[in-house]
C-alpha positions as CSV (number, residue, x, y, z in Angstrom):
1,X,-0.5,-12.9,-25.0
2,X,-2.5,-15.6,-25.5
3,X,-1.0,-19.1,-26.5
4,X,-3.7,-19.3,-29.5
5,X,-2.6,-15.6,-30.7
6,X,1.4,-16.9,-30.9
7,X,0.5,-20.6,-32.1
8,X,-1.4,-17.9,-35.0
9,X,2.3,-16.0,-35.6
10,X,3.6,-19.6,-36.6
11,X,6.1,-19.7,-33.8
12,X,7.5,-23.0,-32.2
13,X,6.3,-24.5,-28.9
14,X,9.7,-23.6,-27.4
15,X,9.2,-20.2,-27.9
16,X,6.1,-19.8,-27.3
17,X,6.8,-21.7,-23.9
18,X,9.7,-19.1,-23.6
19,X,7.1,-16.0,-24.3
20,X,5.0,-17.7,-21.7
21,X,7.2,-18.6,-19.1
22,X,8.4,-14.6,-19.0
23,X,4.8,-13.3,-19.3
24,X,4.0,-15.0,-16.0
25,X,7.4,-14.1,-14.4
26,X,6.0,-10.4,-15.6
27,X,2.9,-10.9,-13.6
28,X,4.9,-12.6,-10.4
29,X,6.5,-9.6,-10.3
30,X,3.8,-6.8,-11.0
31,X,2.1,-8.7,-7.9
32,X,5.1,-8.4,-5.9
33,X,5.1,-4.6,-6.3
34,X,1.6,-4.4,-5.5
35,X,1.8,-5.8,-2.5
36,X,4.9,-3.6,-1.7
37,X,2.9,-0.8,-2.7
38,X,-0.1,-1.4,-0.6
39,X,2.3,-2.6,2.9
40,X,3.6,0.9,1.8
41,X,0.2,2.3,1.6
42,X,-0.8,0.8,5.1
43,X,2.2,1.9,6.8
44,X,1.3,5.5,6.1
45,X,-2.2,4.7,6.8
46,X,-1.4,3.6,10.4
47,X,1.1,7.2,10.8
48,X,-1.4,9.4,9.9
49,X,-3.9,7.5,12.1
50,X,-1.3,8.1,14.9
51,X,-0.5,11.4,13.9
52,X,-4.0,12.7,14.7
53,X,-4.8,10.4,17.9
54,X,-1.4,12.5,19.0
55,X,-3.3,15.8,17.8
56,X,-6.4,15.1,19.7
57,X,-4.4,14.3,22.7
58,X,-2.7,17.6,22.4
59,X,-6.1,19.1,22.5
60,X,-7.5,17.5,25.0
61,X,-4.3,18.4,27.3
62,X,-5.0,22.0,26.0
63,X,-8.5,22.0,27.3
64,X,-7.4,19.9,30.9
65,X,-4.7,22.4,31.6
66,X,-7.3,25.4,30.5
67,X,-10.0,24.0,33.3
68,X,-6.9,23.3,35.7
69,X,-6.4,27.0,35.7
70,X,-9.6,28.1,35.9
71,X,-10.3,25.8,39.3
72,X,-7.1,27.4,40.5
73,X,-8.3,30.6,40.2
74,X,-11.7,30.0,41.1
């Protein structure tokens, strides 16, 4: 809240210093979360990018072994 809007409610500068002081400690830690949420966020990111570079490996071992055994038998 805006200090203008409390000054408006007729509270005291303490309290509205108080109100102030805990809206920012609010935001601090709304921003903290964030940022957790987002490392959290680019963690998973980086698996599933990982998770697929294993799946095309898989693949492309598939194919290798399938031409392996068709040289053999050639």
């Amino acid at each position: 809240m805006e200090r203008s809007n409390l000054k408006t409610l007729g509270l005291d500068r303490e309290t509205i210093e108080q109100i102030m002081a805990r809206e920012k400690f609010d935001i601090e830690k709304e921003k903290r979360k964030l940022k957790e949420t987002e490392d959290v966020l680019e963690e998973l990111k980086t698996k599933l990018s990982l998770e697929r570079e294993v799946e095309n490996l898989r693949e492309a071992q598939a194919i290798y072994l399938d031409i392996l055994k068709l040289a053999a038998n050639s």
